[in-house]
C-alpha positions as CSV (number, residue, x, y, z in Angstrom):
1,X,56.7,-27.0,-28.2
2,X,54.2,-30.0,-29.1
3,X,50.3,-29.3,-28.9
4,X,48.9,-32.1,-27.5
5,X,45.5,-32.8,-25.7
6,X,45.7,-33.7,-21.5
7,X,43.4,-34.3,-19.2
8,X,43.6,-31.5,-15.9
9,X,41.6,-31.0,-12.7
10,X,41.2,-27.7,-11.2
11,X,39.3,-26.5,-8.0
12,X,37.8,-23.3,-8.0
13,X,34.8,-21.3,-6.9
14,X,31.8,-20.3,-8.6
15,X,28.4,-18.7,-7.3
16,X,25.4,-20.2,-9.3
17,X,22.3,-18.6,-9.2
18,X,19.8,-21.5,-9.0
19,X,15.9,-21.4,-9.5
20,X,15.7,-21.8,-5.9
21,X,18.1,-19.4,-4.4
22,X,16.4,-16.7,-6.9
23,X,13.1,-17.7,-5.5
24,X,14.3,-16.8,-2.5
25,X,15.8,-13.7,-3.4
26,X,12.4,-12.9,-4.7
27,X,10.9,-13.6,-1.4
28,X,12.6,-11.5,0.7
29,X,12.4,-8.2,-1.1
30,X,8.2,-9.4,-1.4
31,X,5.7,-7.1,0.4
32,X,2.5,-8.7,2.8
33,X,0.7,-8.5,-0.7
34,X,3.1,-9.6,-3.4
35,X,3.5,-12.5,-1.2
36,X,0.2,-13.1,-0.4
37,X,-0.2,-13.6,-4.1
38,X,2.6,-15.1,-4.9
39,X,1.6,-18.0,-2.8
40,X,-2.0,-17.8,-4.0
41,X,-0.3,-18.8,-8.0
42,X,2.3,-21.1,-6.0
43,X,-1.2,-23.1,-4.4
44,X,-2.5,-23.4,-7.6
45,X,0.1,-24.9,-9.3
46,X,1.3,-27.3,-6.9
47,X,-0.9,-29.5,-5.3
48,X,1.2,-30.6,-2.1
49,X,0.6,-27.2,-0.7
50,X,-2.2,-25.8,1.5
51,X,-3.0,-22.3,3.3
52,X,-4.0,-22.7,6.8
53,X,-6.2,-20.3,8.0
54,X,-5.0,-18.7,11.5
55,X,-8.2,-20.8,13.8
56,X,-7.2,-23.7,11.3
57,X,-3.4,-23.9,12.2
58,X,-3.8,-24.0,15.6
59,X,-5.5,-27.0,15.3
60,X,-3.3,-28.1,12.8
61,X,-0.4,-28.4,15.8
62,X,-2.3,-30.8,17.8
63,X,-2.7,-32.6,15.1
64,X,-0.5,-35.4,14.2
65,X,-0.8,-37.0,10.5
66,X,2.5,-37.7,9.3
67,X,2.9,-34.3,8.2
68,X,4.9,-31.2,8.4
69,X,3.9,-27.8,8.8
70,X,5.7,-25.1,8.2
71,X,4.4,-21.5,9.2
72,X,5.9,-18.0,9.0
73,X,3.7,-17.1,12.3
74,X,6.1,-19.5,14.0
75,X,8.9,-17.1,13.9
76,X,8.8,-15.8,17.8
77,X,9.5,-12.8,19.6
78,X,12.8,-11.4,20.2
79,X,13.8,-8.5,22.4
80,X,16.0,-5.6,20.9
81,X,18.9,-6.2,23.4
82,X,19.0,-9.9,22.7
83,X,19.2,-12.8,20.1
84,X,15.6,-13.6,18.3
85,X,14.1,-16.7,19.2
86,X,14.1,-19.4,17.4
87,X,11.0,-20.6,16.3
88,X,9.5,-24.3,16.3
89,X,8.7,-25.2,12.6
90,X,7.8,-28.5,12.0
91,X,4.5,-29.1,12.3
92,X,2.0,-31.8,11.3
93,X,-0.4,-31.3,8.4
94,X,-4.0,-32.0,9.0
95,X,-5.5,-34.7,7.3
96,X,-9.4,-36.0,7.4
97,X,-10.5,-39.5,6.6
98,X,-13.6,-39.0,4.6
99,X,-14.8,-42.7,6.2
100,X,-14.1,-41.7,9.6
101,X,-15.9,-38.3,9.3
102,X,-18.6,-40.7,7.7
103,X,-18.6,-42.8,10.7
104,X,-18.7,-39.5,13.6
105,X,-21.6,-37.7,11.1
106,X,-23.7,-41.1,11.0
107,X,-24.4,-41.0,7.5
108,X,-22.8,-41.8,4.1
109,X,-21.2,-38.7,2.8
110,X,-22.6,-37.9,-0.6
111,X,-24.1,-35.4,-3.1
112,X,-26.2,-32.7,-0.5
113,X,-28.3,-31.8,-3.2
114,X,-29.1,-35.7,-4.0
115,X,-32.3,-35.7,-1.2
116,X,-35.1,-37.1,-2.0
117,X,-37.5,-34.6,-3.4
118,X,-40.6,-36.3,-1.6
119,X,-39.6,-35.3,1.7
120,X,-41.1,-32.2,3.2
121,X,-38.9,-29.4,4.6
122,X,-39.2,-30.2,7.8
123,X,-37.9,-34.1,7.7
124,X,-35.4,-32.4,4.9
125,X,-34.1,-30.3,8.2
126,X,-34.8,-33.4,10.3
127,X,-32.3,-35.7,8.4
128,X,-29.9,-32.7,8.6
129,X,-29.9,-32.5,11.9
130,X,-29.4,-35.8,12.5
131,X,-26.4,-35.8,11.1
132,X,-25.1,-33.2,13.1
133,X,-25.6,-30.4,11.2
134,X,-28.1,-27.3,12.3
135,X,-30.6,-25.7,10.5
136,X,-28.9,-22.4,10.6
137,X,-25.8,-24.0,9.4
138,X,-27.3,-25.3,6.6
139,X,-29.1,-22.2,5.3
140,X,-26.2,-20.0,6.2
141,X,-28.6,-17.6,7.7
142,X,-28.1,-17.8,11.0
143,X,-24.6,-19.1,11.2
144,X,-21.7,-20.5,8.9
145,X,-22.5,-22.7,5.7
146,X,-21.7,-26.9,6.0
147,X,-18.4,-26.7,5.0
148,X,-17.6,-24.4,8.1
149,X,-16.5,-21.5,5.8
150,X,-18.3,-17.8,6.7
151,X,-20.7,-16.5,4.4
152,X,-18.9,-14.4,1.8
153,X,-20.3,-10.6,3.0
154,X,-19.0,-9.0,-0.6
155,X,-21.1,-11.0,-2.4
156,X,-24.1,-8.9,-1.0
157,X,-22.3,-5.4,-1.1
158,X,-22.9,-3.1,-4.1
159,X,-20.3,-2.2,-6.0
160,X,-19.4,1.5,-6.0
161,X,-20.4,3.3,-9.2
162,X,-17.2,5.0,-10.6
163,X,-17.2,8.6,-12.6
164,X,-16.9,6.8,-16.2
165,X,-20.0,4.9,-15.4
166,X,-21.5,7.8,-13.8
167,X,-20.8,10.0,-16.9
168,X,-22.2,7.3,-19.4
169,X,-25.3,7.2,-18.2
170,X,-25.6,11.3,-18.5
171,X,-24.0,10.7,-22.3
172,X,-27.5,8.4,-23.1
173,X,-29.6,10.8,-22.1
174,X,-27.5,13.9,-23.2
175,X,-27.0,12.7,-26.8
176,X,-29.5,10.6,-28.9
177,X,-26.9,10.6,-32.0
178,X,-25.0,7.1,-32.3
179,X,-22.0,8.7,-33.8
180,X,-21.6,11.6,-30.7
181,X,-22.4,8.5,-28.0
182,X,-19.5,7.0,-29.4
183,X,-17.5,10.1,-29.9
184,X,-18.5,11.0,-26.2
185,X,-17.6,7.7,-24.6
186,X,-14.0,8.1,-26.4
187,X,-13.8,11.0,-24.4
188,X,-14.9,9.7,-21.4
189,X,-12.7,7.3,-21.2
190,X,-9.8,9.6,-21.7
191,X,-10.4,11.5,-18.6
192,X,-8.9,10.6,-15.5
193,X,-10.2,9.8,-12.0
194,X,-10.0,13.2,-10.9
195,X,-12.3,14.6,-13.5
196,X,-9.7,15.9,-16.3
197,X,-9.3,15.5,-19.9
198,X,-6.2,14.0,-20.3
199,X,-5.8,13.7,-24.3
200,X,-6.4,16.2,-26.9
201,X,-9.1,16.6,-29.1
202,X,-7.7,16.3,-31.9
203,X,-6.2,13.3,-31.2
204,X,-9.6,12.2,-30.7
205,X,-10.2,13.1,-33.7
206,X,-7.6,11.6,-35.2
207,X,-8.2,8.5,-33.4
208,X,-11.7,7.8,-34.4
209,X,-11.3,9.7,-38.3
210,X,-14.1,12.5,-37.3
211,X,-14.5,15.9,-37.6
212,X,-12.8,17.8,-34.6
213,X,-15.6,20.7,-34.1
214,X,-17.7,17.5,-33.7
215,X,-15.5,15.9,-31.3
216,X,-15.2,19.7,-29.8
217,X,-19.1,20.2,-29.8
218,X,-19.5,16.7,-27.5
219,X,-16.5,17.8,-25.0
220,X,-18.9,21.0,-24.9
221,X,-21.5,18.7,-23.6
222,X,-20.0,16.5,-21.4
223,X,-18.7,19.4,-19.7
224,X,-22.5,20.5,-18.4
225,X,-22.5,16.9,-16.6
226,X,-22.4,16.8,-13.2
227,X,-19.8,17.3,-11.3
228,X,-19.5,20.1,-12.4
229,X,-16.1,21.1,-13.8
230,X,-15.9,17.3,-15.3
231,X,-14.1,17.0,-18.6
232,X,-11.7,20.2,-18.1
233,X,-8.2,20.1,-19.5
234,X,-6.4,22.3,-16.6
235,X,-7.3,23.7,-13.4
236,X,-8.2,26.9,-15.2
237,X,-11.3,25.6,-17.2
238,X,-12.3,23.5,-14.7
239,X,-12.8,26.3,-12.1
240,X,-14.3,28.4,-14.8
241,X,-16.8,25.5,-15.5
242,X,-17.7,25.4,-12.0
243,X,-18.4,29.4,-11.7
244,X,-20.3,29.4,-15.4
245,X,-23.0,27.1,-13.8
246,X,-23.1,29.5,-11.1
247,X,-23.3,32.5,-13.4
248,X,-20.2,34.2,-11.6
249,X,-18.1,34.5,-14.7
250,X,-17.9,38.0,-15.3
251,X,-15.1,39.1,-17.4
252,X,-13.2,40.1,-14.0
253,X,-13.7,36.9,-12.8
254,X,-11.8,35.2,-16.2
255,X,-8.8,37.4,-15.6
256,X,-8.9,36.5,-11.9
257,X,-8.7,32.9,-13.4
258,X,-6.2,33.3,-16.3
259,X,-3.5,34.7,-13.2
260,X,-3.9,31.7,-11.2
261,X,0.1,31.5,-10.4
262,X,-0.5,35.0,-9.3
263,X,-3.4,34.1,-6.6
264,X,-0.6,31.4,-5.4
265,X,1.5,33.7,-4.6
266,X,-0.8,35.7,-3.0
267,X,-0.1,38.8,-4.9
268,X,-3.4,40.4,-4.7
269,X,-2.5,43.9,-5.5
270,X,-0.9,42.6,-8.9
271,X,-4.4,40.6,-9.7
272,X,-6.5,43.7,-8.3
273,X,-4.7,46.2,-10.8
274,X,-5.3,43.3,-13.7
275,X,-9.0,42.8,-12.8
276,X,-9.7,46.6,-12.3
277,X,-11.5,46.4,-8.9
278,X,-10.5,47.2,-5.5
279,X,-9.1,44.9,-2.6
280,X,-12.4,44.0,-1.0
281,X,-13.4,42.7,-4.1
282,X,-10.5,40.4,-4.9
283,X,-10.9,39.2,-1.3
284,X,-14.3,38.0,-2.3
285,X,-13.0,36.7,-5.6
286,X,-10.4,34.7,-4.2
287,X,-13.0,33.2,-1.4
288,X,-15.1,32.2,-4.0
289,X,-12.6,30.4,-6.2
290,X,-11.5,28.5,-2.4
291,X,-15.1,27.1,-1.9
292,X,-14.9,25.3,-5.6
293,X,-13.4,21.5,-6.2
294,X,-10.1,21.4,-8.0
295,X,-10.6,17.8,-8.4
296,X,-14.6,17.2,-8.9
297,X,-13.9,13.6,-9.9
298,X,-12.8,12.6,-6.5
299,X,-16.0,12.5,-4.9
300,X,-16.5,8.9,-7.1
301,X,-13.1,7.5,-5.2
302,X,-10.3,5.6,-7.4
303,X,-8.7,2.3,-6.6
304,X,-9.4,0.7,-3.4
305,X,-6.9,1.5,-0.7
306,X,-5.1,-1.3,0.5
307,X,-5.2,-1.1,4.5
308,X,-1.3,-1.0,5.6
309,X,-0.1,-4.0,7.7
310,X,2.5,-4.1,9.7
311,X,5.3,-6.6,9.4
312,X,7.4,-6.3,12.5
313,X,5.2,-5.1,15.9
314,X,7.4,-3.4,18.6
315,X,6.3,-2.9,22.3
316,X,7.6,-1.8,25.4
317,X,8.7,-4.4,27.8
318,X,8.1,-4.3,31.8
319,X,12.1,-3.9,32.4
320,X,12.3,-0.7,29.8
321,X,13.4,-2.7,26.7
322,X,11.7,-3.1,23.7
323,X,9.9,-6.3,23.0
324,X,10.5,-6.7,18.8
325,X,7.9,-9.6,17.0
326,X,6.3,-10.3,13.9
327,X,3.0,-10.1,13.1
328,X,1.2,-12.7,12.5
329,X,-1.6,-11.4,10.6
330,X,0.5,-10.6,8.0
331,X,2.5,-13.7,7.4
332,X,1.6,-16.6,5.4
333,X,0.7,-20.1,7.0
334,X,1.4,-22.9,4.4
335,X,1.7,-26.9,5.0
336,X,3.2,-28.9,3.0
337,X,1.2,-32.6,3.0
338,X,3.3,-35.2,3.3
339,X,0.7,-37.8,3.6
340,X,-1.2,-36.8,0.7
341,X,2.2,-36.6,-1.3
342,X,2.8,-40.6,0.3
343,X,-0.6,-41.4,-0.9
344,X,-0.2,-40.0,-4.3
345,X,3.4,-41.5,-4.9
346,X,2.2,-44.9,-3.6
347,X,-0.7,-44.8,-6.5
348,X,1.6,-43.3,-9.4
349,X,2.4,-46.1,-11.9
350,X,4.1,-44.0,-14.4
351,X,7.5,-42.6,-14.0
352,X,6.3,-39.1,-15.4
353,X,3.5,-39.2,-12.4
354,X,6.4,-40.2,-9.8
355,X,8.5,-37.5,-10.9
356,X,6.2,-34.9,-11.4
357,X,5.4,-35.7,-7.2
358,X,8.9,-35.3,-6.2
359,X,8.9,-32.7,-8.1
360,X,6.2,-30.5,-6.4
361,X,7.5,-32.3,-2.8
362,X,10.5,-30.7,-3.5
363,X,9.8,-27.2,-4.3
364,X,6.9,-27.2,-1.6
365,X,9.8,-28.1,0.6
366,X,11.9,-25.6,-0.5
367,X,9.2,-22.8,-0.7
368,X,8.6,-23.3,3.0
369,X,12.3,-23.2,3.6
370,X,12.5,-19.9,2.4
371,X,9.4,-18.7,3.8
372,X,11.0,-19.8,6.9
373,X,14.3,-18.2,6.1
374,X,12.6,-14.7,5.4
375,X,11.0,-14.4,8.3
376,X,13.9,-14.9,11.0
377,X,16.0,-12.1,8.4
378,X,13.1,-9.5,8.5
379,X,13.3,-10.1,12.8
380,X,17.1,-9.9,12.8
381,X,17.1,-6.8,10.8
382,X,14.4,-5.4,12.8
383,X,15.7,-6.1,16.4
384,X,19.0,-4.5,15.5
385,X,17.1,-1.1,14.1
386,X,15.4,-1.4,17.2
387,X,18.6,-1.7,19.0
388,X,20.1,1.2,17.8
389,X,17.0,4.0,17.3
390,X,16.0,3.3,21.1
391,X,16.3,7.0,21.6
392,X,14.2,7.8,18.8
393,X,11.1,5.4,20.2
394,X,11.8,6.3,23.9
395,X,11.8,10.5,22.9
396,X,10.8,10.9,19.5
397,X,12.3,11.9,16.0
398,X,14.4,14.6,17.0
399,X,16.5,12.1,18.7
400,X,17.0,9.7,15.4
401,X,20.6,8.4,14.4
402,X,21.8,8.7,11.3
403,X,22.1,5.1,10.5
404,X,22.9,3.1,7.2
405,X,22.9,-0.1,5.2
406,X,26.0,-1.1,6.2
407,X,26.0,-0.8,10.4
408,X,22.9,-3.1,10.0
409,X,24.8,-5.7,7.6
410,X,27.9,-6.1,10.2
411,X,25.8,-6.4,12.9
412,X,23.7,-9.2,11.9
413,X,26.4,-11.1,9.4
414,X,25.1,-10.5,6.2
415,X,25.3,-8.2,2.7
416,X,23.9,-4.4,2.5
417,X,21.9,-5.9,-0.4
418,X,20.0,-8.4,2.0
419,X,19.5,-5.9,4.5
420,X,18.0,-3.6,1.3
421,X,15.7,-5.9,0.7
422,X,14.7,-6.7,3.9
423,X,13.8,-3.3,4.9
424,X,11.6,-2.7,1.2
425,X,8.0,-2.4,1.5
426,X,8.2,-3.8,5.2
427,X,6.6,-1.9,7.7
428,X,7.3,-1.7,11.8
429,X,4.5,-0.9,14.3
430,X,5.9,1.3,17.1
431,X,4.3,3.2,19.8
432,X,5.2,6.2,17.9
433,X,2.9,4.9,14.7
434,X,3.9,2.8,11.9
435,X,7.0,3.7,10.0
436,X,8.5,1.8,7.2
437,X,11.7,0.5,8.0
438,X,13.2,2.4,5.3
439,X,12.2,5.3,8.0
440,X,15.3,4.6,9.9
441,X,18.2,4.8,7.5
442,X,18.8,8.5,6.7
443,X,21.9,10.4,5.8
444,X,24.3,12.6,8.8
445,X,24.2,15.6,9.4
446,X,27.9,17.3,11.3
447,X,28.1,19.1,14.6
448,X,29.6,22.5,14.8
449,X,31.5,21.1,17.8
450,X,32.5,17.7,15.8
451,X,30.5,15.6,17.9
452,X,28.0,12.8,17.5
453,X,26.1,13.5,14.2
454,X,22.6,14.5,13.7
455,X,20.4,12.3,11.6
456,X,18.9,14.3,8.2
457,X,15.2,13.4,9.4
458,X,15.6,15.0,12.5
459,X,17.3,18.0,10.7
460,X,14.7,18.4,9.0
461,X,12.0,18.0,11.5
462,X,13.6,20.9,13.7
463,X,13.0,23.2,10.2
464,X,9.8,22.3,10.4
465,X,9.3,23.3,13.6
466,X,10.9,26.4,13.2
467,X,9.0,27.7,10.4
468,X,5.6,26.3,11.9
469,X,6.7,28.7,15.1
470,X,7.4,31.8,12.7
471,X,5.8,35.0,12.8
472,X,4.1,37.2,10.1
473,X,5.9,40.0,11.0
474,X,9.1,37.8,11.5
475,X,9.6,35.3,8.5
476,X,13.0,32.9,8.1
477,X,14.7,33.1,4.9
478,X,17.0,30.4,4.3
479,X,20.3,32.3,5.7
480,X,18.2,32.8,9.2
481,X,17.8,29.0,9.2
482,X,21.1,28.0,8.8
483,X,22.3,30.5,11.9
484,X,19.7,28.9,14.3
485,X,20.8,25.8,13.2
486,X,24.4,26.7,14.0
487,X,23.5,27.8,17.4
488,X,22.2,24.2,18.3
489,X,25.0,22.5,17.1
490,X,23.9,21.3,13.6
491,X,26.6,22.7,10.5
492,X,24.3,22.5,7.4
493,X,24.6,24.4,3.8
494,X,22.3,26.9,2.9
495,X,21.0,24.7,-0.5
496,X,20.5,21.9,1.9
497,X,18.0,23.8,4.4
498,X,16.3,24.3,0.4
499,X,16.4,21.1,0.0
500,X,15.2,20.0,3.0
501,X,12.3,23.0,2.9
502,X,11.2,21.9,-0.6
503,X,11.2,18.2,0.0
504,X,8.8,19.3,2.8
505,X,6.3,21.1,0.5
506,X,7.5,24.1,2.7
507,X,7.1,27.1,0.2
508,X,9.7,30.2,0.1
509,X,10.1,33.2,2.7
510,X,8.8,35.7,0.4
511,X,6.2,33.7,-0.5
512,X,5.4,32.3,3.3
513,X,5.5,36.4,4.7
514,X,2.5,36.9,1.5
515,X,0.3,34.4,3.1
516,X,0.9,34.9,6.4
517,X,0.3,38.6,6.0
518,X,-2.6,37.8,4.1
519,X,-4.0,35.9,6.4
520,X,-3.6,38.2,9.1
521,X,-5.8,40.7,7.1
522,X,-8.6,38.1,6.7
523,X,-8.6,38.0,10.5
524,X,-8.4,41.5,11.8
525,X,-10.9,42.9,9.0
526,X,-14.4,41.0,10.1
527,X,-13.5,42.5,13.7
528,X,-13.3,45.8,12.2
């Protein structure tokens, strides 16, 4: 057989992953913030794009400049027995003519700081005026600044001091050695927010070649810094701390400390035989030790809490259905400027500038394409949860279906890994509070009877509410559980009512009868 070299055609099918469809991608599986900065880089880099705020864009509509618009907001409503609207969005971008805003204002528009420094204040304000623009305005003290932007309020808000800070200022004034400030600000900085050493001294040590009694000497100081208990290394120390400055740590007191698992499991006559006293007098112990801070860092705060912003907004409808839209709030409004890209292109002589326009045209195209494309996917998903937990928004979580990935993939056409994405980091506003849409998929649970199966969330709500509605003198193990469960229809393992009861922070029986018991005591003995 002769090798030889032809020439062949063949037609087949290949999935290529371009930068745009992984941009996409990316987009979908985005929360409000990652996309809120992702578009904040995507304005900076490409110069065809502009955010619209929400009075802006609605201005932006009426508008008509020879440009699109393309906003998120746009998306619509849908109802959760019916297909999602489709939204309207093309839009036209807003564009000013500087010489026509010249022309409405009276005046050239210039330099605002090029007045003429002979004039007095009062013909300054005059002039302003005149050209349409208020005193207050202009001054920002009684309204906006010129360019119609608020006054920025955090510019004139303190910052918060945090416990490093805090703690520095007390090692300037504690220590008046150069070598243990910088020894003690090594250990500042290895404690956490919550007050606690988290690195060892001798790594310290190690770290900055000194002598560890020194290192071990300064820790002794910083600990006497307020708040009290700062600088601990576990929870013991940092409660003895706290009850050293109070001169209440007697040597009964540091064994009452030293058993800490003990006093969590409420075993006082085990602690009471170890400290040598009597039962009133661990009762006290144990009060005192509840009125001190575990965490005496806390007070200074952390990282600032991002507020949590719904994505999907669900409402009841006059006819009983469920009205399913998007928030607005908490998508992005971005235009792409045509007419700025036509004026740009016309004024490019150089093929790099013409190409380096297109470029940017094409990928703000694209970008709002997608944006465009994630939004109607989020309401599709969302309206067919919607759909099918009806039950749980009409009566509550005991009535949630098991539901997964897949049901919500058939339903609406497209791949469990879409739908995965869809439902990360987005959240849905319901009249039952705001659940992340995660929330909804949970595994089933079988029937006894073989019937319709019981989602794991509401399993493990009814545990819940069975252990909240238990006695002292009554307790559920695990095995009384399961029969209760069995009597309502609901056939569950015995490691599985564990599970559930651990992933609930629910501690054991034994350990539940100790503290209710204990409790009990605490009440009945001040009547006595």
């Amino acid at each position: 057989m002769a090798i030889s070299t032809k020439l062949m055609m063949r037609q087949g099918q290949a999935l290529v992953m371009t930068p745009q469809l992984l941009q996409a991608i990316k987009l979908l599986q985005f929360s409000n913030l990652e996309l809120s900065a992702f578009l904040h880089e995507e304005l900076e880099r490409n110069p065809l794009l502009e955010a619209v705020d929400a009075n802006d864009f609605s201005d932006a509509q009426q508008e008509s400049h020879g440009g699109d618009a393309v906003a998120a907001s746009e998306a619509g409503s849908a109802e959760s027995h019916g297909e999602p609207a489709e939204g309207d969005w093309a839009r036209d971008s807003l564009a000013v003519d500087a010489t026509q805003l010249a022309a409405e204002l009276g005046t050239e528009i210039g330099n605002a700081f090029e007045l003429d420094n002979a004039r007095s204040p009062a013909d300054s304000m005059g002039a302003l005026e005149g050209a349409g623009l208020s005193a207050s305005s202009w001054n920002g003290a009684g309204g906006a600044p010129a360019d119609g932007e608020a006054p920025n309020l955090e510019a004139y808000v303190a910052s918060q001091a945090s416990l490093h800070d805090y703690l520095g200022e007390q090692l300037a004034l504690a220590c008046a050695d150069p070598i243990d400030r910088i020894i003690g600000q090594a250990i500042i900085d290895a404690i956490d927010e919550v007050g606690y050493l988290r690195e060892d001294v001798a790594e310290i040590a190690a770290r900055l070649d000194a002598d560890p009694a020194r290192v071990a000497a300064v820790l002794a100081i910083i600990q006497r810094f307020d708040p009290s208990g700062v600088g601990a290394r576990d929870l013991s120390e940092c409660l003895a701390l706290q009850l050293r400055e109070r001169d209440r740590l007697d040597p009964a007191m540091q064994i009452f400390i030293a058993n800490l698992p003990l006093l969590a499991k409420r075993d006082f006559a085990q602690l009471a035989r170890l400290c040598g006293v009597d039962d009133e007098d661990i009762a006290d112990m144990a009060a005192e030790v509840r009125r001190l801070d575990p965490k005496p860092g806390r007070a200074f705060g952390g990282a600032p809490l991002q507020p949590l912003v719904a994505d999907v907004i669900v409402r009841p409808a006059a006819d009983g259905s469920w009205i399913v839209e998007l928030n607005s709030d908490a998508l992005p409004r971005v235009l792409v400027n045509h007419s700025y890209a036509a004026q740009v292109s016309a004024g490019a002589k150089r093929d790099g500038d013409k190409t380096f326009i297109s470029s940017c045209l094409q990928n703000a195209n694209w970008l709002t394409k997608s944006l465009e494309q994630r939004s109607r996917t989020i309401l599709k998903v969302a309206s067919e949860i919607v759909r099918l937990q009806d039950a749980f928004l009409a009566r509550g979580v005991e009535h949630l279906r098991p539901l997964n990935l897949r049901t919500i993939a058939d339903a609406i056409g497209m791949h469990e890994s879409t739908v995965s994405r869809v439902t990360s980091n987005k959240y849905m506003m319901t009249p039952r509070g705001i659940f992340e849409l995660k929330y909804f998929f949970s595994a089933s649970i079988a029937t006894t009877s073989g019937g319709e199966a019981h989602s794991a969330e509401a399993v493990r709500y009814k545990i819940k509410q069975m252990i909240d509605k238990e006695s002292p003198f009554d307790v559920l193990s695990d095995d009384a559980i399961v029969a209760r469960l069995k009597q309502i229809d609901i056939d569950i393992a015995r490691r599985t009512v564990a599970k559930y009861r651990d992933s609930l922070r629910i501690p054991s029986s034994v350990d539940r009868r100790r503290a209710k018991q204990s409790q009990l005591r605490e009440t009945v003995q001040p009547a006595l």
